[in-house]
C-alpha positions as protocol buffer text, in pm:
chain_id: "A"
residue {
  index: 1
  type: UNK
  ca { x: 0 y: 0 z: 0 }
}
residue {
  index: 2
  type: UNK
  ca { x: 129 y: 378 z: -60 }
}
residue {
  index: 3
  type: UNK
  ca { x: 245 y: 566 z: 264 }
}
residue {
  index: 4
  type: UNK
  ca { x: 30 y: 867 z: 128 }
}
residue {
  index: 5
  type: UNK
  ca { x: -263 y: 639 z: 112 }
}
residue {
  index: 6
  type: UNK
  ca { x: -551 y: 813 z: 333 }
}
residue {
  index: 7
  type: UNK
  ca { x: -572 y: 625 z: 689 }
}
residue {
  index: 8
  type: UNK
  ca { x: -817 y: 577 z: 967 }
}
residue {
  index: 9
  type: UNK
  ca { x: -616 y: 658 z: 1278 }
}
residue {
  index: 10
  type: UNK
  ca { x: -792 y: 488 z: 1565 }
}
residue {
  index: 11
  type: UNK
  ca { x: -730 y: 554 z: 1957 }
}
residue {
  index: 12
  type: UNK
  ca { x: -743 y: 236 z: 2179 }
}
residue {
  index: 13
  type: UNK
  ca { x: -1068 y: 175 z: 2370 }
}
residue {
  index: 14
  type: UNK
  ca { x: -1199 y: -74 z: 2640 }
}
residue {
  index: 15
  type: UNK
  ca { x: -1360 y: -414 z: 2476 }
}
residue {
  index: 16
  type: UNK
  ca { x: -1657 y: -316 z: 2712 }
}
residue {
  index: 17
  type: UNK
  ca { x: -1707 y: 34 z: 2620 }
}
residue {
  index: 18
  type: UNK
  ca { x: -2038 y: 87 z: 2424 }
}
residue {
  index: 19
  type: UNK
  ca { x: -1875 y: 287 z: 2177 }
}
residue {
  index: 20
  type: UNK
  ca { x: -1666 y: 37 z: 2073 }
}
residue {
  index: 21
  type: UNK
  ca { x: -1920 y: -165 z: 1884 }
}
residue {
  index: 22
  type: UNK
  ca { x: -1970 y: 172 z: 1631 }
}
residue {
  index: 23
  type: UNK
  ca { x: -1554 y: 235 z: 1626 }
}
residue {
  index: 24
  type: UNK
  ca { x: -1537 y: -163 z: 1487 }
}
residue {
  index: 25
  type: UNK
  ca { x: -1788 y: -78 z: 1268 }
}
residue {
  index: 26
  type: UNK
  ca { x: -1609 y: 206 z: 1124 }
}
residue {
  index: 27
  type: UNK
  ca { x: -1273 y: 15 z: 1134 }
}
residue {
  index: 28
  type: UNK
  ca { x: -1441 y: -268 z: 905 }
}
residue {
  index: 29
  type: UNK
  ca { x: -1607 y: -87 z: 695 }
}
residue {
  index: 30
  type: UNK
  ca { x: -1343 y: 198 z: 630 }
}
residue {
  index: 31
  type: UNK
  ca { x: -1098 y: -25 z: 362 }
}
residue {
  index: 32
  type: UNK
  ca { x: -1399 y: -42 z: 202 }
}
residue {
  index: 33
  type: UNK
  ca { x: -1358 y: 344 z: 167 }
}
residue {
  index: 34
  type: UNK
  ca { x: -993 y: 307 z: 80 }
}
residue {
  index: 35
  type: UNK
  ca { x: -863 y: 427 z: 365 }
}
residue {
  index: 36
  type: UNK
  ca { x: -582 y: 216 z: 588 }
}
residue {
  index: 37
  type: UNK
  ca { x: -683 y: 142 z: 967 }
}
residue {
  index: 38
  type: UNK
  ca { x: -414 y: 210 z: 1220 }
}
residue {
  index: 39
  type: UNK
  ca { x: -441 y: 198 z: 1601 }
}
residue {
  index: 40
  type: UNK
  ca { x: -228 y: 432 z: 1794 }
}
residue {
  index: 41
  type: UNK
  ca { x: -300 y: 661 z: 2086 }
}
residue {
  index: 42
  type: UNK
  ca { x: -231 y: 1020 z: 2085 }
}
residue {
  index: 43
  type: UNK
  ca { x: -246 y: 1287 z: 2356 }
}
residue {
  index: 44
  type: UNK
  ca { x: -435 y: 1565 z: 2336 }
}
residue {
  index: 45
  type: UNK
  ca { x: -114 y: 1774 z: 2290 }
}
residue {
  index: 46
  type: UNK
  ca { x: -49 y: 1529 z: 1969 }
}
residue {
  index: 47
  type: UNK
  ca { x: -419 y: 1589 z: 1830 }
}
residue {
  index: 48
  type: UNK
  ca { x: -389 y: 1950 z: 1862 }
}
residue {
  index: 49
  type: UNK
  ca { x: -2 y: 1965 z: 1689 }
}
residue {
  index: 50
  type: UNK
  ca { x: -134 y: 1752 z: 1362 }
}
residue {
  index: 51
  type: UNK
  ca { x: -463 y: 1949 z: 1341 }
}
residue {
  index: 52
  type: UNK
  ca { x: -250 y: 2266 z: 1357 }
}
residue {
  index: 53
  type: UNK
  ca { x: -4 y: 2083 z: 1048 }
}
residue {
  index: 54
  type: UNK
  ca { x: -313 y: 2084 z: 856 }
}
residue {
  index: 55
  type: UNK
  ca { x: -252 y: 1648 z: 877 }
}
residue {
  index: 56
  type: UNK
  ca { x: -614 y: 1607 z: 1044 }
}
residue {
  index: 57
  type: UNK
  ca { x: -887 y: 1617 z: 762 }
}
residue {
  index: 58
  type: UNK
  ca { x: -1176 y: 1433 z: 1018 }
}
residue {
  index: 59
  type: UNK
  ca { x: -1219 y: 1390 z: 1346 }
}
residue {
  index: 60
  type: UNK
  ca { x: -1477 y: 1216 z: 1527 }
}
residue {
  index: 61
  type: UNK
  ca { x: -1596 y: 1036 z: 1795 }
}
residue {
  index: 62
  type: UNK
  ca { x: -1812 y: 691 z: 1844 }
}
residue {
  index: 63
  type: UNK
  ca { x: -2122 y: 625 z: 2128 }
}
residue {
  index: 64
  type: UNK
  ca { x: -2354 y: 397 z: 2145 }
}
residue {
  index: 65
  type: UNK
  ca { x: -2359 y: 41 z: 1921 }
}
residue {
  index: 66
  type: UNK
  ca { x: -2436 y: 265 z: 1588 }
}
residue {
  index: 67
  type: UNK
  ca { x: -2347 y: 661 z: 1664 }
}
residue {
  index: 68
  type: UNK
  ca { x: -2082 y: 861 z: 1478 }
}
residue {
  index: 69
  type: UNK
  ca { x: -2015 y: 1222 z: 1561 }
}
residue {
  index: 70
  type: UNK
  ca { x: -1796 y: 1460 z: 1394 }
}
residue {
  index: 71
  type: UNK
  ca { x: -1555 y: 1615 z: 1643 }
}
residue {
  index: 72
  type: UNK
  ca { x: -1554 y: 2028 z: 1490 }
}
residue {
  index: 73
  type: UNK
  ca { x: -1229 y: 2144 z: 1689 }
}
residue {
  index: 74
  type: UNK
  ca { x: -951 y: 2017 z: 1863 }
}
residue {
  index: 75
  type: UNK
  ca { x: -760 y: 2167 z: 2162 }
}
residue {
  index: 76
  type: UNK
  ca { x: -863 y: 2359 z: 2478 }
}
residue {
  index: 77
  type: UNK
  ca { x: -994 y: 2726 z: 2524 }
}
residue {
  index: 78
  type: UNK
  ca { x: -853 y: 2965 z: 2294 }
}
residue {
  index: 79
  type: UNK
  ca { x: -628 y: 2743 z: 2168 }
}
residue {
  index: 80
  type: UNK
  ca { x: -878 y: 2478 z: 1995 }
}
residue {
  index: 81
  type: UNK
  ca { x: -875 y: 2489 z: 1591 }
}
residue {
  index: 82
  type: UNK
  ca { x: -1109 y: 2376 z: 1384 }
}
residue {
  index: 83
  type: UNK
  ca { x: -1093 y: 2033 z: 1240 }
}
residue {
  index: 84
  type: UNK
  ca { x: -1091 y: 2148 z: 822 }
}
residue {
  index: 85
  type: UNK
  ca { x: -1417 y: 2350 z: 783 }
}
residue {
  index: 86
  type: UNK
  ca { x: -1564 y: 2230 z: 1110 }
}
residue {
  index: 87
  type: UNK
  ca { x: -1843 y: 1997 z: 904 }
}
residue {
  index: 88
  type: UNK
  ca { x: -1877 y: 1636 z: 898 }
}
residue {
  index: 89
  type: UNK
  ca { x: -1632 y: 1474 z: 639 }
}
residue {
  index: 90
  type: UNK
  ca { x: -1717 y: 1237 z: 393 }
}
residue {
  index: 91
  type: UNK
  ca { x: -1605 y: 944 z: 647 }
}
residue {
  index: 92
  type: UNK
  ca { x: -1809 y: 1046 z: 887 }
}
residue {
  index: 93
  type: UNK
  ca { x: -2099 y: 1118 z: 625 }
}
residue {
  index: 94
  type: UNK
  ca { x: -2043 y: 746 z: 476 }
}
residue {
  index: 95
  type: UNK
  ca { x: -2022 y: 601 z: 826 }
}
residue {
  index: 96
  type: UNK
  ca { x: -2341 y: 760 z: 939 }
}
residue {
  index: 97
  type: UNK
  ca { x: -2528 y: 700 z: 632 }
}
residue {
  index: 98
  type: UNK
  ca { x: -2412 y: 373 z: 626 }
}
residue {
  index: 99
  type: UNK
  ca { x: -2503 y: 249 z: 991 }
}
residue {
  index: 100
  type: UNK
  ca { x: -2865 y: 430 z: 920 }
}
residue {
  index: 101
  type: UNK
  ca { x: -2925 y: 249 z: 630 }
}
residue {
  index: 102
  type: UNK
  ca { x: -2804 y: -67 z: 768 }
}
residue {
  index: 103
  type: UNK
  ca { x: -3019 y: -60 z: 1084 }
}
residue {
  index: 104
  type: UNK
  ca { x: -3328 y: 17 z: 855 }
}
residue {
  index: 105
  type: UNK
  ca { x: -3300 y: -256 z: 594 }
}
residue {
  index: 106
  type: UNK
  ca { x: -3215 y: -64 z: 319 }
}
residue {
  index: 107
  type: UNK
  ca { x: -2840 y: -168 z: 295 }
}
residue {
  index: 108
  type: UNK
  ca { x: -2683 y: -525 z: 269 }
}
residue {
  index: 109
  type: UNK
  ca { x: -2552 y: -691 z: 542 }
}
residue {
  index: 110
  type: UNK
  ca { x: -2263 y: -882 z: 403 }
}
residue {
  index: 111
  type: UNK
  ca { x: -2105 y: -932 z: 785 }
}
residue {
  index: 112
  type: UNK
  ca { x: -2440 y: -1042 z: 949 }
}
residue {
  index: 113
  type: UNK
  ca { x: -2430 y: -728 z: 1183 }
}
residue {
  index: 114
  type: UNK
  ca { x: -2782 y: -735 z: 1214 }
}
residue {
  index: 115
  type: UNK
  ca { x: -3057 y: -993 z: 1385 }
}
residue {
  index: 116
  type: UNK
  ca { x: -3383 y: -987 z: 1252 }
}
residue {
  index: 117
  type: UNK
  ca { x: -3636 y: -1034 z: 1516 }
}
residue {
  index: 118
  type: UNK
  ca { x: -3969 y: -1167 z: 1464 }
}
């Protein structure tokens, strides 16, 4: 794969946190996209530094088994920048979209992520 392929840099999370059922989602779903996963955690301080470089074109943040939020700035006070234009990227777009449809019927469900109860 190219280095300057786009990635999806994830931040460790506990197994039993309920977001973490939405960030695997995202993590499976986002080679589909074309983008690399890669797990590393950053600080704050880190975040803040690469957002100022111009390196962070999304942020956002995961709750609840199917709930994707855009994350508009990054850093504390006076010092927080917006992340790009402050919008929802097309990640998070494709991820929410994606997770809608899929919990509505309307989009396949080639990993079996949903039951259908009767």
């Amino acid at each position: 794969m190219d280095d300057a392929q786009e990635h999806l840099m994830l931040t460790p999370v506990a197994s039993d946190d309920v977001s973490a059922l939405a960030r695997a989602s995202v993590a499976a779903l986002a080679p589909r996209w074309g983008l690399r996963v890669r797990e590393r955690h950053l600080s704050m301080t880190q975040w803040h530094r690469l957002n100022l470089q111009g390196r962070v074109s999304e942020a956002f943040v995961c709750g609840g088994p199917a709930l994707v939020q855009q994350v508009a700035r990054i850093g504390q006070g006076h010092r927080s920048r917006p992340v790009r234009s402050g919008q929802p990227g097309p990640t998070v777009i494709a991820a929410r979209r994606h997770l809608f449809r899929l919990q509505q019927g309307q989009a396949a469900d080639p990993d079996r992520w949903m039951l259908l109860l009767r």
